[in-house]
N, C-alpha and C positions, 0 to 999 in steps of 0.2 A: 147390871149384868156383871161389872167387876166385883162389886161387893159381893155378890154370889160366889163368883169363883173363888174368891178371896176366901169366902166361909167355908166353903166345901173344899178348899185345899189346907184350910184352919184344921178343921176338922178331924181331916184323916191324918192330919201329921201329927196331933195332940192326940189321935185315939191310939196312935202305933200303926206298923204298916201290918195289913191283916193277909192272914194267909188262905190262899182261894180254895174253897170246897167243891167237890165236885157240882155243886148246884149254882155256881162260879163261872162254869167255862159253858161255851155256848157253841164249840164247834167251828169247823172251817168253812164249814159251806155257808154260816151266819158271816163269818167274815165276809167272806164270798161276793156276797150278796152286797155290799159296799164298795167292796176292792176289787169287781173282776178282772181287773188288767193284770194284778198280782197273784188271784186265786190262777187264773189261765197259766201264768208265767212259774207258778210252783208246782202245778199238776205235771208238770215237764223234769223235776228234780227227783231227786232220788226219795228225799226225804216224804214224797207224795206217795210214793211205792214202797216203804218198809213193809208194810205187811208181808210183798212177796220172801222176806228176808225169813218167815220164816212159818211158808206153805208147805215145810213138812210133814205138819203135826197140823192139820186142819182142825183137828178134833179136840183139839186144846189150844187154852189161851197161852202166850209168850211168857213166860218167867216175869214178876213184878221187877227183879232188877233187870231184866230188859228192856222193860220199857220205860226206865227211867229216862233213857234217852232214844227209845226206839217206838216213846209212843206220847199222848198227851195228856194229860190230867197230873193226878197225883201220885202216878207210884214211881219210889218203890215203897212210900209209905201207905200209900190209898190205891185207888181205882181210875185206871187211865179208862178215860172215856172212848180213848183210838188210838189203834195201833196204827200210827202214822206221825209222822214228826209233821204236827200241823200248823197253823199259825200262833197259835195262844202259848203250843211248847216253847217258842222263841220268845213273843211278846209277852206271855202273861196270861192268863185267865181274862178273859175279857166281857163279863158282864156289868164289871161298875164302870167300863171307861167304851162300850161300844156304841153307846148311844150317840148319835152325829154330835148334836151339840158339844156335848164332853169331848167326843173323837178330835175337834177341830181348834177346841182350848186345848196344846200340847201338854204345859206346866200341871192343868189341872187331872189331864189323861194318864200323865206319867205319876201323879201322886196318887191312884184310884189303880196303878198296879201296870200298866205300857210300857214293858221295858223302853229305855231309850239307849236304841244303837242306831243313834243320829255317826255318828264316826266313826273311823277304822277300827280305832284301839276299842270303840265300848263295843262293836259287833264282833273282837277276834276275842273278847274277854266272855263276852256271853257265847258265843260257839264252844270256846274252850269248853265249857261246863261238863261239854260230850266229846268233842274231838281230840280231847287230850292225850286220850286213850289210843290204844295201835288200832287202827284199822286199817280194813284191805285200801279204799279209796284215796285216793291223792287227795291232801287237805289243804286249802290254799283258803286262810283267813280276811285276807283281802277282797279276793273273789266275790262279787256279789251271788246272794242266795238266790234269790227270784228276781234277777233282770227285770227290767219291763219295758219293753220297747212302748217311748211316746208316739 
């Protein structure tokens, strides 16, 4: 089993790190469907509710640079799969690292595309990506995103 991970974390360090397509990401409700203490605990965030941010215009989709950070997938280069700041827009695209196996090897999770904001400083650097920006909402980097009461 180490020699495995060992190869498949060979692998994708010697192939380059790849960038996820939309046939990549696999949605929150797939997370969901592993994590529900966290899928529960984010449905409660704001970032579960962007859409309403912008039920104006029902009839049209959001500007691709808004969903650069107002939605999930690829844009503002491609095609965001959801208007929702969902699990994969923080962690990653997650169809080469959702699988449990992989999910529970972290080194080899995080090489297969899992962000890792194991820490303050690596989850206030990955939030920054969007919060840099002025928004209306009080930003507090520290703050956990989705709580999870054990």
């Amino acid at each position: 089993m180490r020699l495995l991970a060992f190869v498949l974390v060979a692998s994708v360090v010697l192939a380059g790190v790849a960038v996820a397509g939309k046939r990549d990401w696999i949605g929150t409700a797939k997370c969901g469907s592993c994590h529900p203490k966290q899928l529960a605990s984010w449905l409660k965030t704001p970032h579960a509710t962007t859409a309403k941010r912008f039920a104006a215009k029902p009839s049209t989709s959001p500007p691709a640079r808004c969903l650069a950070c107002h939605g999930t997938g690829d844009a503002p280069a491609g095609t965001a799969i959801a208007v929702e700041v969902g699990c994969e827009a923080c962690h990653g695209a997650g169809a080469a690292y959702a699988e449990d196996d992989i999910m529970r090897n972290v080194p080899v999770a995080r090489a297969l595309g899992l962000a890792d904001a194991s820490t303050p400083a690596l989850r206030t650097k990955l939030c920054m990506t969007c919060h840099a920006r002025q928004t209306k909402a009080t930003f507090d980097p520290l703050a956990p995103v989705h709580p999870v009461i054990k």
